[in-house]
N, C-alpha and C positions, 0 to 999 in steps of 0.2 A: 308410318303412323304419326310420328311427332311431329312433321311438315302437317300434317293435315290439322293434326291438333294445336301447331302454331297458328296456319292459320283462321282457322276459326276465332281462336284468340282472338285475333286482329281484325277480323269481323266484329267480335265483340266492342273492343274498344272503338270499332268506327261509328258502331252502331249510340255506344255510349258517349260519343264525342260529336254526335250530330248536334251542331245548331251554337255549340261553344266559343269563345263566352257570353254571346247572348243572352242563354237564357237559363244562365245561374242565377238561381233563388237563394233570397239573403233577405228575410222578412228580423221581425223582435228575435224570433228563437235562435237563429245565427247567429246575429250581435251577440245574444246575452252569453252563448256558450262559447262565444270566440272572445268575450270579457275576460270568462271564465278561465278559458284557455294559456290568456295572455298574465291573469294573475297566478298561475301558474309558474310561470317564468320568472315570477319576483318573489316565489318564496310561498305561497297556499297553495299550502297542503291538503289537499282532499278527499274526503273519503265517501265522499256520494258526489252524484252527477246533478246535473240540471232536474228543475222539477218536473213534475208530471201532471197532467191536465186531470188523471184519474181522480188526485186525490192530494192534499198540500202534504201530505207524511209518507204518499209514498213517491222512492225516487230512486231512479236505477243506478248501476255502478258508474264508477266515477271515469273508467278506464278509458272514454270516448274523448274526455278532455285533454288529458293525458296524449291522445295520439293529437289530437288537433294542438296543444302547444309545443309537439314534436315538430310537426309540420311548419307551425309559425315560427320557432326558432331557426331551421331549415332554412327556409325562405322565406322569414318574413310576414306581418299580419296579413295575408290578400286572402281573401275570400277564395280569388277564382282556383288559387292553387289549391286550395282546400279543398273546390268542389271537381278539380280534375284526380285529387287524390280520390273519393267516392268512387269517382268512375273508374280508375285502375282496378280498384281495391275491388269491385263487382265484379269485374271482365274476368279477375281470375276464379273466379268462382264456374267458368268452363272448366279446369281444370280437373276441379273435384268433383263435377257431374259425370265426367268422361271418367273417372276412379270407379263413380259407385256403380255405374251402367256396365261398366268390365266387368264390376267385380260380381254383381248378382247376375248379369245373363254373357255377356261376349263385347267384344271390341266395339262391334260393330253397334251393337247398342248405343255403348258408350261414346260413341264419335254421331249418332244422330242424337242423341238426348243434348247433347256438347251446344249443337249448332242450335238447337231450338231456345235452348240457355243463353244464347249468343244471343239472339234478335229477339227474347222476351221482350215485351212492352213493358210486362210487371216489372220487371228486374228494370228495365233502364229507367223506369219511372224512381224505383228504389237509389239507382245510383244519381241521380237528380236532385235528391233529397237530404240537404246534408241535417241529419242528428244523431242522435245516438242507437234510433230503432234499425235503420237500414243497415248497421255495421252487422246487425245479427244473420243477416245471410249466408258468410262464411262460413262461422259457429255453426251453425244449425246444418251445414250440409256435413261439414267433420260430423259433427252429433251422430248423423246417420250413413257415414262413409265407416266410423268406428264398428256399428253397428253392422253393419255389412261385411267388414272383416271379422266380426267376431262370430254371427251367425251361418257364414256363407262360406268363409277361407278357414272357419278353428282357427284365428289367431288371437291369443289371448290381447294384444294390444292392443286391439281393435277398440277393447273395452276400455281401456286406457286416451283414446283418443276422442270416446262417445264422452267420456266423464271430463275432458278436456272444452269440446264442442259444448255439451253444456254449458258447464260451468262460465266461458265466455259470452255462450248468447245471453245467460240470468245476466249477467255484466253490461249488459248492453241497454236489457227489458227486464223487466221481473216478471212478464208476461211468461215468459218462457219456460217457466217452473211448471208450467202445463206437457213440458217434455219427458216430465217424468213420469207421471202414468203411461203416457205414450211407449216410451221404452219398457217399460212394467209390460206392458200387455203384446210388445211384440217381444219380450224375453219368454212370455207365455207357451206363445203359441209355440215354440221352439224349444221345451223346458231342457232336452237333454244340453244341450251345446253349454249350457249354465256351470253343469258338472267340469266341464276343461278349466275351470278357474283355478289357479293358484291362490294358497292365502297371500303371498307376494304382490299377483296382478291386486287385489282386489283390496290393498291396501296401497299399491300406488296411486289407480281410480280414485280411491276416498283422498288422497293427500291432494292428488290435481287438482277436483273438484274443490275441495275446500281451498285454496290457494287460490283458484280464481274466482271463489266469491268471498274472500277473506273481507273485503270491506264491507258486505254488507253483514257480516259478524262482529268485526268492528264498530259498525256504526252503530248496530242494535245494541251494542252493549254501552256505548256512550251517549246514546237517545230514550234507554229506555224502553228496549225492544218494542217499539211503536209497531212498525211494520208487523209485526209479529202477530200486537194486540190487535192490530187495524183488522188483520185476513181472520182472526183467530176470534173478534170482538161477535158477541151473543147477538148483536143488534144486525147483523151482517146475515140477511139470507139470501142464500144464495136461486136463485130466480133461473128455472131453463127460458131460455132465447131462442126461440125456434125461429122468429121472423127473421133476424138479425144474422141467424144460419146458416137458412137459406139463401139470403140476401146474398153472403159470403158466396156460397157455393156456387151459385148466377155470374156473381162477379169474376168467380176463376174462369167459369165456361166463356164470358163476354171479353176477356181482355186477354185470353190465353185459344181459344178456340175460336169464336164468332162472334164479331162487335155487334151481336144485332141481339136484345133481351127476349123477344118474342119466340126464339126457337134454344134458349137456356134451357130450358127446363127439360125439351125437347133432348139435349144432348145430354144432359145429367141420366134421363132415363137408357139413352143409347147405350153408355158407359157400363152403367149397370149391366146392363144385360151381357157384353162383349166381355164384362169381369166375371162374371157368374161363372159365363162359361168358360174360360182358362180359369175358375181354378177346379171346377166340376170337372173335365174333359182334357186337361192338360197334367204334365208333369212339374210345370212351373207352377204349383199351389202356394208354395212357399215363398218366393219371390211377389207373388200378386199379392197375398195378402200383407206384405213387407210396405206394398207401395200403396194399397190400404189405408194401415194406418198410419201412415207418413200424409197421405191425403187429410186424413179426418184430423188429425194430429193440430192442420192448418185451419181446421173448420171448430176444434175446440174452444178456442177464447173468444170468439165471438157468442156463439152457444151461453157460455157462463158470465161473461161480462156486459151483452148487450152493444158491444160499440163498433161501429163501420169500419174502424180504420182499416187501411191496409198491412201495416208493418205491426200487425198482429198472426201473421201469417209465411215470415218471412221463410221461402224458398217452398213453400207447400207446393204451389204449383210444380215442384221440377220431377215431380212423383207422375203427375202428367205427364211430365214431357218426355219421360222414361215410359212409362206405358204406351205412349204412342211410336214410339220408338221402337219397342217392341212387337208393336203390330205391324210397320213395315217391315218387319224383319221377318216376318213367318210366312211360311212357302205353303199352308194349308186351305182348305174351302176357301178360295180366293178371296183373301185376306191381304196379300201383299198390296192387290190394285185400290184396295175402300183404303187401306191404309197408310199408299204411297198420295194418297189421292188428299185423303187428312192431314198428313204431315206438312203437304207443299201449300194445302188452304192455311194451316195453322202459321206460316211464314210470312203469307202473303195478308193474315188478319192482323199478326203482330208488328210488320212492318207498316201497315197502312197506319193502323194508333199511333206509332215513332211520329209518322209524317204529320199526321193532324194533330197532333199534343205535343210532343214535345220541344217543339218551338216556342213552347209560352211557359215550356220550365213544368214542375209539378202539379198536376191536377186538382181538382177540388176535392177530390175523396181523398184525397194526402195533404192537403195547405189549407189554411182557414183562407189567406190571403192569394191565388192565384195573381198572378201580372207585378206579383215585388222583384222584380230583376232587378239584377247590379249593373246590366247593361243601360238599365234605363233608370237607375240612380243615379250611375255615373255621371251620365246625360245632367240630369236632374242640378246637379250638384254644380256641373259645369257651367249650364246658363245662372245659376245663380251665383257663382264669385264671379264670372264675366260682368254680370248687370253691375255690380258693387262694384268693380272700377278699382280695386286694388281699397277701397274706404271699409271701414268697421259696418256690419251688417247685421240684423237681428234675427232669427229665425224660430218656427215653431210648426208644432206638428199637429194633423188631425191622425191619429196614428193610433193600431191595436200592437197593443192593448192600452186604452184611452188614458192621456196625463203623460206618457211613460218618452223617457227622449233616446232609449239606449240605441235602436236602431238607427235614427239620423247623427246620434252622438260618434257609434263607429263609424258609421261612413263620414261623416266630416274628419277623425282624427285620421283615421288610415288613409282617404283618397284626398281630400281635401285641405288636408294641413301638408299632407307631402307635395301635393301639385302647385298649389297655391301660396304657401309658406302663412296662414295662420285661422285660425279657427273664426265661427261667430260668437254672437252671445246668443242662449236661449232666452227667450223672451218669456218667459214663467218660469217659476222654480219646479224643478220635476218631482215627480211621486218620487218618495225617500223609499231607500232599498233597494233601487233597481239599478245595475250598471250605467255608467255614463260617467264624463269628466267634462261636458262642456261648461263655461262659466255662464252664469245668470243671473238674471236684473231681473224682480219680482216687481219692480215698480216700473211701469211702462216708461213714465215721464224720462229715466235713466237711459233707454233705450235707443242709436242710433235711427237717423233717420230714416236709411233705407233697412226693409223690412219684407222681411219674405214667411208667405203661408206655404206647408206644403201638405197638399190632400192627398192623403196615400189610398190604394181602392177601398171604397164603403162597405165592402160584404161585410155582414155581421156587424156594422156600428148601426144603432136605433137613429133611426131621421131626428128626430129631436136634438139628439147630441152633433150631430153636421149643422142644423138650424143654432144651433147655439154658439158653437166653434165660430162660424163664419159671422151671428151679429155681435159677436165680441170684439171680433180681429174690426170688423166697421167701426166700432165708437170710437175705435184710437187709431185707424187706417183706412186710406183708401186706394185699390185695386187702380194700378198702373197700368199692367199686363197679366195677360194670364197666359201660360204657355202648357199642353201635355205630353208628358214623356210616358208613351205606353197607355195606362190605369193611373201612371201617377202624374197628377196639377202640381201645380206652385205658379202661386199669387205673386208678384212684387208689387212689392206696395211701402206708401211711402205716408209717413205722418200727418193726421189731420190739423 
């Protein structure tokens, strides 16, 4: 069984390492946490992480930066190893589906749920993605591997490793505090098994748990329990999302079952009716309804929050991939055939999305920016100290988030100062507050002759702001050459 579960493994990772380095994604949010990362190493100390688009006060744990300047002390500021560390960091995440599938039904569950985990699309979209939401995959499957030991095997540490899992995904997301009614209500359905607790376990659980959200008690108590006020503030109602829910639930069936939206709906009803009856008509009640609410668990924060993302949902889908796993595996009302039948479509949907998406790196339902590769930064970066001829050069960005230089600042210092042996100037003074070191001249006149535009992709910048960017760069430049790497332009241009 280990050979098998090795290789799967290495399915996984092949699967996670198609198209590398390519089409590593390194947009503003990378830079600024790999800033972050790197001031880490010189001494800041932090106790929150990067911020959050939810909301400017709230901001998840700090612990993702902490691994990424482990990484970069390791080896060095490179992005790409950063984003090959992602992809390891996922791949094992077979390991612990092949745990939970043993442990609520047989081996053999657990060795097909394994494989469908291997050649997820979600997952390697996830592992594609470097921030600090995608790290909560692992977390969240411990979360409910503890959970499984505890209600499945009576082992009291089970619950010791759910308050573990937690306690890292909150670390990761504060979305994820949505786990705990989740756990509440499959402690429910199960009340006796609650009774095996020691006062022991159930003051280790609390010590874990609080240990690994320590910095967000920390920080509330040095901020001013903002976060607190924020969830807790009068002005805050909370809104059901039923569109936003549904949306989600479509989106597990299209990117995990069948890329086609028109028969979603079609399969969500299928599902239903094939759970009904295992738990109506089977002796697995308890196991289906486990996988349940592990499913809906993933469909919560959409519900309450309104918002599309993905990595609000991390690992929901593997409650799928166990359910169908468990339907090839039953020898009844010929079930094994619809369900060997499902299993090898669900392979053949999830490998097909690998092939069309992830050559272009993270999708649009996960990147404001799709096509910011570091393969075609590097590119990017390379024609432009070539052109310069070893001379002082000036450069500037049409870049999201607008003004801001921290993304072309990292890539110039890590690829460009190392390759090339020296920086440019920025040709404006950047927004104050944001990561960056490169040096700048606010007054054009100051500025070397040769000069380079770089137009990074427009999704999401208003035409006005591109109309403006480019007649500005005109009164004091004109266009030489223009060359595209991918989505991303750059102008050389030279003084008027």
């Amino acid at each position: 069984m280990k050979y098998i579960l090795f290789l799967i493994f290495v399915i996984a990772l092949i699967v996670r390492f198609a198209y590398f380095p390519q089409n590593v994604y390194f947009a503003y949010d990378q830079a600024r946490d790999s800033f972050f990362a790197l001031d880490i190493l010189k001494g800041d100390i932090r106790i929150i992480g990067p911020p959050s688009a939810a909301s400017p006060i709230l901001f998840p744990g700090p612990l993702s930066l902490y691994l990424y300047s482990f990484i970069y002390l390791v080896f060095g500021p490179n992005p790409e190893i950063l984003s090959a560390f992602f992809r390891v960091y996922n791949a094992f995440g077979v390991f612990l589906v092949f745990l939970i599938g043993s442990k609520l039904f047989d081996k053999r569950i657990g060795v097909l749920g394994s494989l469908l985990y291997a050649v997820s699309y979600e997952q390697s979209q996830y592992a594609l993605f470097m921030s600090h939401q995608p790290l909560a995959v692992l977390p969240v499957l411990l979360f409910y591997l503890g959970l499984t030991l505890f209600l499945f095997e009576k082992k009291a540490k089970g619950i010791i490793l759910t308050s573990l899992g937690l306690g890292l995904a909150i670390q990761f997301h504060f979305v994820y505090i949505f786990l705990i009614p989740v756990m509440l209500l499959i402690l429910l359905i199960i009340r006796k098994e609650i009774h095996n607790l020691r006062v022991k376990d159930i003051f280790i659980s609390l010590g874990v748990f609080l240990l690994t959200t320590s910095t967000y008690i920390i920080s509330e108590f040095k901020f001013g329990f903002r976060m607190i006020s924020y969830f807790f503030s009068s002005s805050k109602v909370t809104t059901v999302r039923l569109k936003e829910a549904l949306f989600a639930l479509e989106r597990f069936m299209h990117d995990s079952l069948l890329a086609n939206y028109s028969y979603t709906l079609f399969l969500i009803a299928i599902l239903v009716i094939i759970t009904v009856f295992f738990i109506v008509k089977t002796q697995y009640k308890r196991q289906i309804l486990f996988l349940i609410f592990w499913f809906l668990g993933g469909v919560m924060p959409y519900l309450l929050s309104g918002t599309a993302n993905y990595y609000y949902s991390a690992a929901a889908t593997v409650s799928l991939f166990l359910f169908l796993a468990f339907l090839v595996s039953r020898k009844e009302h010929n079930l094994p055939l619809i369900g060997t039948i499902l299993y090898f479509g669900v392979i053949v949907n999830n490998l097909t999305l690998i092939m069309k998406q992830n050559i272009s790196g993270p999708n649009r339902d996960i990147v404001i920016q799709p096509g910011m590769l570091i393969s075609q930064e590097k590119a990017a970066l390379d024609y432009i100290y070539l052109s310069a001829d070893g001379k002082p050069f000036a450069v500037r960005s049409l870049s999201v988030p607008l003004d801001i230089a921290t993304t072309w600042s990292y890539l110039f210092e890590w690829y460009g100062k190392q390759k090339y042996g020296y920086l440019p100037i920025w040709s404006e003074k950047p927004a104050e507050g944001f990561p960056g070191n490169l040096p700048y001249f606010s007054e054009r006149s100051r500025l070397p002759d040769t000069q380079f535009a770089i137009i990074e992709p427009t999704v999401g910048i208003p035409e006005r702001y591109i109309l403006e960017f480019i007649n500005e760069e005109n009164i004091f430049t004109e266009v030489e050459e223009e060359k595209s790497f991918g989505t991303i332009t750059v102008q050389k241009r030279s003084r008027i």
